[in-house]
N, CA and C of each residue as an Amber inpcrd file, in Angstrom:
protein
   225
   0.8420000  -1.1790000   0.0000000   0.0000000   0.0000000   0.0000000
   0.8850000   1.2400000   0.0000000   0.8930000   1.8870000  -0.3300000
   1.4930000   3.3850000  -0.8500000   1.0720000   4.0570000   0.0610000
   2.2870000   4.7040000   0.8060000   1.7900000   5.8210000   1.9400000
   1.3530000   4.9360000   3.1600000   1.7740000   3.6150000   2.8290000
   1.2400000   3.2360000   4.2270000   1.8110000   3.2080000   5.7880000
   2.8890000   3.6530000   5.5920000   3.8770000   4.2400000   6.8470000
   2.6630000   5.3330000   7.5550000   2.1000000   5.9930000   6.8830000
   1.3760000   7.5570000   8.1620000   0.5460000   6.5070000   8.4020000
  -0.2810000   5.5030000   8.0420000  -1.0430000   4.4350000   9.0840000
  -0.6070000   4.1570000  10.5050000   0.5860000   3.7350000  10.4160000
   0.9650000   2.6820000  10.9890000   0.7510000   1.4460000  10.9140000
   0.6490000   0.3150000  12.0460000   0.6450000  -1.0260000  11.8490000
  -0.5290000  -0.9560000  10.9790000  -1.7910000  -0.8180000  11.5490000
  -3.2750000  -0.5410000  11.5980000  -3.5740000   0.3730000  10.4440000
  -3.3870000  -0.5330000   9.3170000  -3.7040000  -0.0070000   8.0340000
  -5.1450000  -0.3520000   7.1090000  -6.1710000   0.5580000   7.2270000
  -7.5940000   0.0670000   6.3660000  -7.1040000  -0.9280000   5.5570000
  -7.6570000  -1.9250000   5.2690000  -7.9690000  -2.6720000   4.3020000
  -8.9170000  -2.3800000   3.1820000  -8.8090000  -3.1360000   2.0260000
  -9.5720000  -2.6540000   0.7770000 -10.8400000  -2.4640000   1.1610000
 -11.3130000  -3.2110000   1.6730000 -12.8020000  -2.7800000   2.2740000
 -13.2040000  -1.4780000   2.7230000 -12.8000000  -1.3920000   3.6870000
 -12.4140000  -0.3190000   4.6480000 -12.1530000   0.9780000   4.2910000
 -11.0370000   1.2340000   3.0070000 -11.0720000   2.0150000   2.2840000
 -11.8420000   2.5630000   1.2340000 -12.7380000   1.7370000   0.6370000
 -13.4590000   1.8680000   0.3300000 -14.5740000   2.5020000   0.8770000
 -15.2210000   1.9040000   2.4920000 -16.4260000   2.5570000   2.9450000
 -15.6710000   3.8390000   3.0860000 -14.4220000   4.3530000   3.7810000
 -13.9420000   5.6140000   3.5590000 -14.0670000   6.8640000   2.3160000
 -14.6550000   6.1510000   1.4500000 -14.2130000   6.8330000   0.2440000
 -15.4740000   7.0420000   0.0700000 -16.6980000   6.3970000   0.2770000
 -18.1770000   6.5100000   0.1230000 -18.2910000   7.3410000   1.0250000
 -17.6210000   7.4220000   2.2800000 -18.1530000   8.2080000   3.8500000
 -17.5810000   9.9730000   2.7620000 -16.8060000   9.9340000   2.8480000
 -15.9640000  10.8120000   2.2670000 -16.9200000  11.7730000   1.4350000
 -17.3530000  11.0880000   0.3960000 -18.2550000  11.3240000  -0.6860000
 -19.8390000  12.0420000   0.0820000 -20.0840000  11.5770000   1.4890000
 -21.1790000  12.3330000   2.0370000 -22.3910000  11.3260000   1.8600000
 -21.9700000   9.9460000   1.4940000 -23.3500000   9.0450000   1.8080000
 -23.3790000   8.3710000   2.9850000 -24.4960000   8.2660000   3.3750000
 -24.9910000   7.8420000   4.4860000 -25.1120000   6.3180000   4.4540000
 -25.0400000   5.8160000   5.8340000 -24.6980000   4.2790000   6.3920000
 -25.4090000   3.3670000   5.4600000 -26.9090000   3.7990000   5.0490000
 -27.8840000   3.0860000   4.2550000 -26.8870000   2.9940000   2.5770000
 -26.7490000   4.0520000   2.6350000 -26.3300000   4.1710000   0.7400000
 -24.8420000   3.3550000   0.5770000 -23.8840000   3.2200000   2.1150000
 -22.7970000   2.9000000   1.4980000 -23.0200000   1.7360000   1.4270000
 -24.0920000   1.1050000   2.4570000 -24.3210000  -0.4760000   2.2770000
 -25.1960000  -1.3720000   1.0280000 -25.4790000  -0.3010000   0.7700000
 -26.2350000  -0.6040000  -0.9430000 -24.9540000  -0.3720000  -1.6770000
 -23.8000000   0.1200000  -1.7170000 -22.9910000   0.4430000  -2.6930000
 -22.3570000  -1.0570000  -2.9230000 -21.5990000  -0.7540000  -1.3760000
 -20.8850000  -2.2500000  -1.2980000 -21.6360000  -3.4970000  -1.0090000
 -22.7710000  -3.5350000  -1.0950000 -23.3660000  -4.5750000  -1.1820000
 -23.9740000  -5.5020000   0.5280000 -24.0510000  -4.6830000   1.3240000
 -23.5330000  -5.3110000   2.7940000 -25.5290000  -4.5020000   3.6170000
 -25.2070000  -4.7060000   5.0820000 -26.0690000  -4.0070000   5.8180000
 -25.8680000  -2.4470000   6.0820000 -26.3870000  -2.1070000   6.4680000
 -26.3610000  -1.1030000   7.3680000 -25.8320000  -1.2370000   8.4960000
 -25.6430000  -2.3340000   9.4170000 -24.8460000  -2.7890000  10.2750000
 -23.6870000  -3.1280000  10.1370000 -23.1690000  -3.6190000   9.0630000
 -21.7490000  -4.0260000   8.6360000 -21.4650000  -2.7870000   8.5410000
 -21.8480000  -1.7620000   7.6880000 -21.2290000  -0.6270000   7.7690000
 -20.9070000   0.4200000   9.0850000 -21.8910000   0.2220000  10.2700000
 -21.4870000   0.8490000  11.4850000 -20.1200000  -0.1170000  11.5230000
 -19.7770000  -1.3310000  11.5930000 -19.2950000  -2.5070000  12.2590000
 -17.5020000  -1.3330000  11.7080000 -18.0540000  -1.4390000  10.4360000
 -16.6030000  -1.3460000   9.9350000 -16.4790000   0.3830000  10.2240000
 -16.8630000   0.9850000  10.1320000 -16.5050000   2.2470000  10.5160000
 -16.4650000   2.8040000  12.4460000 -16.5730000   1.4380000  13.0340000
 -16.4480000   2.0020000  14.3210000 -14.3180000   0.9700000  14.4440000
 -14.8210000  -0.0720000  12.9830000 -12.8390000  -0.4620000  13.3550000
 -12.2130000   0.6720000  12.5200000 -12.5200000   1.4010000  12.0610000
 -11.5480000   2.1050000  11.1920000 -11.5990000   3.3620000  11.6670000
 -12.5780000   3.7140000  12.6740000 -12.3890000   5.3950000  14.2010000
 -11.1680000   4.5500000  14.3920000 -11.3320000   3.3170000  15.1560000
  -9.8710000   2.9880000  16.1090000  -8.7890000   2.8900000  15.7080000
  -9.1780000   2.5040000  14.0970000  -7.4150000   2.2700000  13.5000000
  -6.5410000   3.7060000  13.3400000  -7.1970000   4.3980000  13.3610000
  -7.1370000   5.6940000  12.9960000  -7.0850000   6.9490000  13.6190000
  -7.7590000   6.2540000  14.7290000  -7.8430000   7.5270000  15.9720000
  -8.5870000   8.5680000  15.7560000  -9.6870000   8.4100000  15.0370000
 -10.9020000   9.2200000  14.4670000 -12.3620000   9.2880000  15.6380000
 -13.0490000  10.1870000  15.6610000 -13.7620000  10.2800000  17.0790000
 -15.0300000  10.0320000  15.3540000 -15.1710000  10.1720000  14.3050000
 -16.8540000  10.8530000  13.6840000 -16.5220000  10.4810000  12.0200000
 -17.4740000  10.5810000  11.6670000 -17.8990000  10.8480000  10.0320000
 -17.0230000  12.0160000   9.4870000 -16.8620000  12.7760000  10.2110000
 -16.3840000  14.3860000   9.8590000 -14.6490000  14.2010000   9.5170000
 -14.2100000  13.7490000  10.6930000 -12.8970000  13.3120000  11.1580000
 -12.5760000  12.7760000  10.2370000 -13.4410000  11.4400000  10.0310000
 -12.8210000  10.8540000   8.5540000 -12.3990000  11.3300000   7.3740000
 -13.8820000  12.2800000   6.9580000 -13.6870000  12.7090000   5.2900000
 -12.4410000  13.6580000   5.3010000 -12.4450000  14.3180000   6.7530000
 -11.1420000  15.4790000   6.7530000  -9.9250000  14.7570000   5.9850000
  -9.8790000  13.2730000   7.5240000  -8.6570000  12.7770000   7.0450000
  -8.2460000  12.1430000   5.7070000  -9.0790000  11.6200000   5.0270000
  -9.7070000  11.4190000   3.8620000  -8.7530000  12.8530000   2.9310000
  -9.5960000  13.2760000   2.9040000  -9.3580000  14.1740000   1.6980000
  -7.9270000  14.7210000   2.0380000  -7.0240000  14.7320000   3.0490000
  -5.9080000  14.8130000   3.5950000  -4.5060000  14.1190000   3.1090000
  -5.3600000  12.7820000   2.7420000  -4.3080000  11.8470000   2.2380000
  -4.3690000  11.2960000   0.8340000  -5.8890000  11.8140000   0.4260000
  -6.4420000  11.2070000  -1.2220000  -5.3360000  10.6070000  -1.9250000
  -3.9380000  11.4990000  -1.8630000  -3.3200000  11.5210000  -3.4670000
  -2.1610000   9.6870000  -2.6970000  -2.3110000   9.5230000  -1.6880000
  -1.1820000   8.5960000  -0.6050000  -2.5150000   7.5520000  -0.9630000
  -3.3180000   7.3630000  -0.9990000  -4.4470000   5.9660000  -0.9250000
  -4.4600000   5.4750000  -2.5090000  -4.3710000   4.1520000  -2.3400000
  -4.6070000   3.5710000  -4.0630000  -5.9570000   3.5690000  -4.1940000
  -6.3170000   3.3890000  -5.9700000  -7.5260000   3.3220000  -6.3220000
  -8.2530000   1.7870000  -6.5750000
């Protein structure tokens, strides 16, 4: 993964990065789980491991960090 040193150990996975990139985008828990195909619960599931991997308190936190690192994340 490219840029994956500012992670640390605790690096999103493709998944993961992905719901990041939908959160990012400003859809909501319902829409990202229709995107990727999953619940609405899988998607809390995975966005309460990827606050911790990350040290993120919110939705907000994310897209910040998100759009922070865009050009460091693969597609």
């Amino acid at each position: 993964m490219v840029g994956a040193e500012h992670f640390g150990k605790r690096a999103p996975n493709k998944r993961e990065q992905r719901v990041i990139e939908l959160v990012a985008q400003g859809l909501k828990n319902r829409e990202v789980a229709d995107q990727i195909g999953t619940t609405e619960h899988v998607v809390k599931n995975y966005l309460r491991a990827i606050y911790d991997k990350l040290g993120l308190w919110n939705r907000v936190e994310l897209a910040l960090w998100y759009e922070a690192r865009r050009e460091e994340i693969p597609a």
